[in-house]
C-alpha positions as CSV (number, residue, x, y, z in Angstrom):
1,X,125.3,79.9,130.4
2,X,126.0,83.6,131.7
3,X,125.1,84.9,128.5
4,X,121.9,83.3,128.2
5,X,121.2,84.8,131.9
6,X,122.3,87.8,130.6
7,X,119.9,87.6,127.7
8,X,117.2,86.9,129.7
9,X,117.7,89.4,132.9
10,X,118.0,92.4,129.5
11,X,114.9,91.2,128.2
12,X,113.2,91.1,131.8
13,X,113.9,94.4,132.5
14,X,113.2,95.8,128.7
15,X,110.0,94.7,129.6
16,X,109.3,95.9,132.6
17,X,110.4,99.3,131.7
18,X,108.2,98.9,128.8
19,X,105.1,97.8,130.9
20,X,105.9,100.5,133.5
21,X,106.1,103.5,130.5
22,X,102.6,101.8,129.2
23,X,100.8,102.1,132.4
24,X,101.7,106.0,133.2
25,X,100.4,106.2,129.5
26,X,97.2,104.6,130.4
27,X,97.0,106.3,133.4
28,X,97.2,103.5,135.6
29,X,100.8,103.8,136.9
30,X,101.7,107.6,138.6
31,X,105.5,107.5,139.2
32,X,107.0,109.2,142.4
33,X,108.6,112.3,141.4
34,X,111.2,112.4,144.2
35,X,112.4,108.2,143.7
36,X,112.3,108.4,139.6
37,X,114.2,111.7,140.1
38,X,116.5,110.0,142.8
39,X,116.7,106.6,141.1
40,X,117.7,108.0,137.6
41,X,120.9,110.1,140.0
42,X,122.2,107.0,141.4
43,X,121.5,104.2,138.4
44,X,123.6,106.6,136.4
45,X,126.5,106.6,138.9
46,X,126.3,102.9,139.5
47,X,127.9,102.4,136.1
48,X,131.3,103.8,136.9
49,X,131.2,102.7,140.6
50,X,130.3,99.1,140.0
51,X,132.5,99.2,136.9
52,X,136.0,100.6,138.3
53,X,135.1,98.6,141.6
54,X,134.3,94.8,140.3
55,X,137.5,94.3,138.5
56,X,136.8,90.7,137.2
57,X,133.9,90.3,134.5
58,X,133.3,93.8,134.9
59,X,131.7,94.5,131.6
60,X,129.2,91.1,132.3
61,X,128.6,92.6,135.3
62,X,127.9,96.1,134.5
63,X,125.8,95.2,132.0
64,X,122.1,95.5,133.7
65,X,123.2,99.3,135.2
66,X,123.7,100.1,132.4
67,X,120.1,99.0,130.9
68,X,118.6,100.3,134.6
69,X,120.3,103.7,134.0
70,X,119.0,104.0,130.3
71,X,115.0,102.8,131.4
72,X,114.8,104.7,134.1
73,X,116.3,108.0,132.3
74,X,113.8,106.6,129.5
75,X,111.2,107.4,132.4
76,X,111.6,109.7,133.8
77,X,111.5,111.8,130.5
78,X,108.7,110.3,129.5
79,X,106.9,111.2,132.7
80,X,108.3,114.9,133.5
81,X,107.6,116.0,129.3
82,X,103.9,113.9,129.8
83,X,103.4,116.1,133.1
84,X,102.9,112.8,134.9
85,X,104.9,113.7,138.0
86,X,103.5,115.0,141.1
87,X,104.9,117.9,143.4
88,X,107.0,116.0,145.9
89,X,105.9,116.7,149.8
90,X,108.5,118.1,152.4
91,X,108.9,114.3,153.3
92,X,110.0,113.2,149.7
93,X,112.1,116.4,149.7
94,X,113.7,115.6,153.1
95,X,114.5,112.1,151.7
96,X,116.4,113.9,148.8
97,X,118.2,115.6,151.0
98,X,119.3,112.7,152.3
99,X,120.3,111.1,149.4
100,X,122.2,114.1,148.5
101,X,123.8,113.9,151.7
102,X,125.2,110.4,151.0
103,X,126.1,111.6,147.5
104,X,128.3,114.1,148.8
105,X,130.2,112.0,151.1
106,X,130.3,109.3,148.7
107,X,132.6,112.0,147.0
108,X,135.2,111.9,149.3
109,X,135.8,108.2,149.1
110,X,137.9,107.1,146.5
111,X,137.5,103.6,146.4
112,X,134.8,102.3,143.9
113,X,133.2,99.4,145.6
114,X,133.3,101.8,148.4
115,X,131.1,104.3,147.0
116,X,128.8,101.6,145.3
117,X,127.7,100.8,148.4
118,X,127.5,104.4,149.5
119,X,125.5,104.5,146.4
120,X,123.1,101.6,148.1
121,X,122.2,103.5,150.7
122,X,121.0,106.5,148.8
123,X,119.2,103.5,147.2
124,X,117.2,102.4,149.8
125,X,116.7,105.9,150.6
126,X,115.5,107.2,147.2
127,X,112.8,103.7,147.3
128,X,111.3,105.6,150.6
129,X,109.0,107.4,148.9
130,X,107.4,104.9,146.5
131,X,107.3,102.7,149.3
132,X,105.5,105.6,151.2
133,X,103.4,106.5,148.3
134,X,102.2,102.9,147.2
135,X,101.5,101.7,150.7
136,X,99.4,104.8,151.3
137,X,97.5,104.4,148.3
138,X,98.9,108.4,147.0
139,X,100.9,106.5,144.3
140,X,99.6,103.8,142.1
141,X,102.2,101.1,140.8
142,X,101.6,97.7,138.7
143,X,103.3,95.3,140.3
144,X,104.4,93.2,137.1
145,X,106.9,96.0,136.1
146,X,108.9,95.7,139.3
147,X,108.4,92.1,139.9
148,X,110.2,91.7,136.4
149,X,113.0,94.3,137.4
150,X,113.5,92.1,141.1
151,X,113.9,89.1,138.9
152,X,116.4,91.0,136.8
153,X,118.6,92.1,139.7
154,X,118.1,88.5,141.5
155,X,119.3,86.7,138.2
156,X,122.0,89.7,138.6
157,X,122.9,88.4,141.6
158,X,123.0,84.8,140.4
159,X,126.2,86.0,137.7
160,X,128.1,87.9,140.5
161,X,128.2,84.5,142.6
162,X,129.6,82.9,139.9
163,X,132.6,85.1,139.5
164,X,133.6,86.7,142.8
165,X,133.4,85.8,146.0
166,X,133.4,89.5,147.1
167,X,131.0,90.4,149.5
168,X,130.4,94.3,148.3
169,X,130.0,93.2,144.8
170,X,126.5,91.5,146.2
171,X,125.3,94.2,147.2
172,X,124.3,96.5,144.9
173,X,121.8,93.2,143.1
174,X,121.1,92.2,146.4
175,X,119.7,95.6,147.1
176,X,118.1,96.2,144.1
177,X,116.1,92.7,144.1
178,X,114.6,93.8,147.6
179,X,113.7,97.2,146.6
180,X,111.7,96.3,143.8
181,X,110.0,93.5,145.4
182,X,108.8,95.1,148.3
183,X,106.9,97.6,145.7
184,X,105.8,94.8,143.6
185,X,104.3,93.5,146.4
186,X,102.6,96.4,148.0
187,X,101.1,97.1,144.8
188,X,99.8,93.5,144.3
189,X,98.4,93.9,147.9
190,X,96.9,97.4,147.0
191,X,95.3,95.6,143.9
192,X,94.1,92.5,146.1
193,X,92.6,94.7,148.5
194,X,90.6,97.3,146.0
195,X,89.3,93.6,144.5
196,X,88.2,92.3,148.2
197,X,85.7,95.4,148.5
């Protein structure tokens, strides 16, 4: 059973990273410079921190990071050699100090579940200025792209419950599944609304 979840959260994100690097191509996605840049930072410590920390199943559930760390790398590549990224505002920078900030303190713990959730935080943190952007109208996101990824980490979530009853090893899906929604769904209201006029 876990391996056809697995299967299917893989494919689900796959896709939406696929969908996502489509619609900057088409012109009809423009990524935030400061939470791509900030997202592809923490995915890619995730791994190690969610890894070392889990202990049980680890590899099963390290798994999406992993694919998270290599889409949104994929990304943000693709958008900083396509010139698709806009200079980031002193608000986007503030929030990257912030995240650095957390980073750094992250450093001196040495507990890996520990620091996961450290890395969280930065999480929510680095999802400020999409949130910002979409909600404002300056960035414009599909919403099927990160409806697919919130399915992904909810599915995620789904696998951790059925081998640990650890709290912090919640968290990091948990957080994930809300950050993505809440720009899937500000962009489906931003769509919704440009249709109503």
């Amino acid at each position: 059973m876990d391996t056809s979840l697995l299967i299917v959260i893989i494919l689900a994100h796959l896709l939406g990273y696929l969908l996502y690097i489509r619609g900057v191509v088409g012109s009809k996605i423009t990524p935030n410079t400061t939470t791509w840049s900030l997202l592809v930072i923490s995915v890619a410590l995730d791994i190690p921190t969610y890894f070392y920390g889990v202990g049980h199943d680890a590899t099963l559930k390290t798994v999406l990071p992993v694919v998270d760390c290599i889409g949104a790398l994929s990304v943000w590549i693709f958008a900083f050699t396509r010139g698709k990224f806009e200079r980031p505002d002193r608000w986007d920078l503030s929030i990257a100090l912030c995240q650095i900030v957390a980073l750094a303190i992250w450093k001196f713990n040495h507990a890996p579940m520990d620091a996961n959730l450290w890395l969280q935080a930065a999480g929510i943190i680095a999802f400020i200025p999409i949130i910002r952007g979409v909600y404002s109208g300056q960035d414009v996101e599909r919403p099927l792209p990160w409806m697919l990824w919130s399915m992904a980490f909810g599915l995620e979530a789904v696998i951790v419950s059925r081998h640990s009853p650890e709290w912090r090893e919640y968290v990091y899906p948990v957080c994930c599944t809300a950050n993505h929604f809440i720009v899937g769904m500000l962009a489906l209201r931003k769509i919704s609304t440009r249709r109503s006029l």
